[in-house]
C-alpha positions in Angstrom: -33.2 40.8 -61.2 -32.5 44.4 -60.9 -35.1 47.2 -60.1 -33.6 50.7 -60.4 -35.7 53.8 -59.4 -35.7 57.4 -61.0 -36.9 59.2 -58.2 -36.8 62.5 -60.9 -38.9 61.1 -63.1 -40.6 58.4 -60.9 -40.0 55.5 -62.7 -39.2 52.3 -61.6 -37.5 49.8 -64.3 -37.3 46.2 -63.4 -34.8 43.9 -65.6 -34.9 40.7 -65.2 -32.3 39.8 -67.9 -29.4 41.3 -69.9 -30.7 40.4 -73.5 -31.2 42.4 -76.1 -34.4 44.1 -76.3 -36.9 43.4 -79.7 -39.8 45.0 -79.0 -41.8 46.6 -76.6 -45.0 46.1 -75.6 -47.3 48.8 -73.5 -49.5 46.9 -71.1 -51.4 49.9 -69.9 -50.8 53.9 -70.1 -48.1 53.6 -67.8 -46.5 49.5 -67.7 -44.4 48.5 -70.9 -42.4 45.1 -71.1 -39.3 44.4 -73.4 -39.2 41.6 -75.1 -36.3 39.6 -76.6 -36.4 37.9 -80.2 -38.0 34.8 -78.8 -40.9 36.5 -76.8 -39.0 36.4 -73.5 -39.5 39.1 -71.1 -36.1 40.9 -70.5 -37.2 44.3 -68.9 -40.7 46.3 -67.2 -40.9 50.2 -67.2 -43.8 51.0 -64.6 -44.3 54.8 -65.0 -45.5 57.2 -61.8 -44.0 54.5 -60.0 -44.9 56.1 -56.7 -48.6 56.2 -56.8 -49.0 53.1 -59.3 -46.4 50.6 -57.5 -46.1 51.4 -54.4 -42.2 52.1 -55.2 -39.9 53.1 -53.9 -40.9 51.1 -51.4 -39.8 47.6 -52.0 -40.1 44.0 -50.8 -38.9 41.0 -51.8 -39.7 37.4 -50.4 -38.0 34.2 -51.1 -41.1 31.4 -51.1 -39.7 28.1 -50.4 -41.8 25.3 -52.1 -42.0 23.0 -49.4 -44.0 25.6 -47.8 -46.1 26.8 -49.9 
Protein backbone atom coordinates (compact mmCIF):
# COMPACT_ATOMS: atom_id res chain seq x y z
CA UNK A 1 0.00 0.00 0.00
CA UNK A 2 1.03 3.38 -0.88
CA UNK A 3 -0.46 6.77 0.45
CA UNK A 4 1.04 9.76 -1.35
CA UNK A 5 0.04 13.40 -0.18
CA UNK A 6 -0.40 16.65 -2.29
CA UNK A 7 0.20 18.99 0.20
CA UNK A 8 -0.86 21.81 -2.83
CA UNK A 9 -3.88 20.58 -3.34
CA UNK A 10 -4.40 18.60 -0.02
CA UNK A 11 -5.13 15.43 -1.17
CA UNK A 12 -4.20 12.24 0.12
CA UNK A 13 -4.39 9.13 -2.43
CA UNK A 14 -4.16 5.71 -0.97
CA UNK A 15 -3.36 2.74 -3.57
CA UNK A 16 -3.59 -0.36 -2.48
CA UNK A 17 -2.99 -2.07 -5.84
CA UNK A 18 -1.41 -1.49 -9.32
CA UNK A 19 -4.52 -2.64 -11.45
CA UNK A 20 -6.09 -0.97 -13.80
CA UNK A 21 -8.81 1.34 -12.77
CA UNK A 22 -12.76 0.61 -14.20
CA UNK A 23 -14.65 2.86 -12.44
CA UNK A 24 -14.87 5.15 -9.86
CA UNK A 25 -17.15 5.44 -7.30
CA UNK A 26 -17.74 8.82 -4.99
CA UNK A 27 -18.39 7.76 -1.45
CA UNK A 28 -19.16 11.18 -0.15
CA UNK A 29 -18.32 14.96 -1.52
CA UNK A 30 -14.84 14.41 -0.89
CA UNK A 31 -13.86 10.21 -0.72
CA UNK A 32 -13.88 8.35 -4.18
CA UNK A 33 -12.59 4.63 -4.60
CA UNK A 34 -11.29 2.96 -7.91
CA UNK A 35 -12.34 0.04 -8.77
CA UNK A 36 -10.92 -2.69 -11.00
CA UNK A 37 -13.09 -4.85 -13.59
CA UNK A 38 -13.96 -7.33 -10.93
CA UNK A 39 -15.20 -4.82 -8.20
CA UNK A 40 -11.91 -4.87 -6.33
CA UNK A 41 -10.77 -1.76 -4.70
CA UNK A 42 -7.43 -0.67 -6.35
CA UNK A 43 -7.13 3.13 -5.19
CA UNK A 44 -9.04 5.98 -2.43
CA UNK A 45 -8.82 9.75 -3.27
CA UNK A 46 -9.81 11.54 0.23
CA UNK A 47 -10.05 15.24 -0.75
CA UNK A 48 -9.16 18.29 2.01
CA UNK A 49 -7.19 15.62 3.39
CA UNK A 50 -6.03 17.76 6.19
CA UNK A 51 -9.24 18.60 7.92
CA UNK A 52 -11.13 15.36 6.68
CA UNK A 53 -8.24 12.61 7.49
CA UNK A 54 -6.24 13.78 9.77
CA UNK A 55 -3.38 13.57 7.00
CA UNK A 56 -0.62 14.29 6.71
CA UNK A 57 -0.33 12.90 9.78
CA UNK A 58 -0.09 9.22 9.44
CA UNK A 59 -0.02 5.97 11.39
CA UNK A 60 0.24 2.66 10.69
CA UNK A 61 -0.08 -0.44 13.03
CA UNK A 62 0.62 -3.99 12.34
CA UNK A 63 -2.21 -6.09 14.47
CA UNK A 64 -1.03 -9.48 15.15
CA UNK A 65 -3.92 -12.05 15.36
CA UNK A 66 -2.87 -13.87 18.31
CA UNK A 67 -3.43 -10.67 20.06
CA UNK A 68 -6.28 -9.40 19.06
Amino acid sequence: MNVKYFKDTDTALLEFSNASVDETREISENVYVDLDKDGNLVSMTIEHAAAKANLPHVSVEEIDASAA
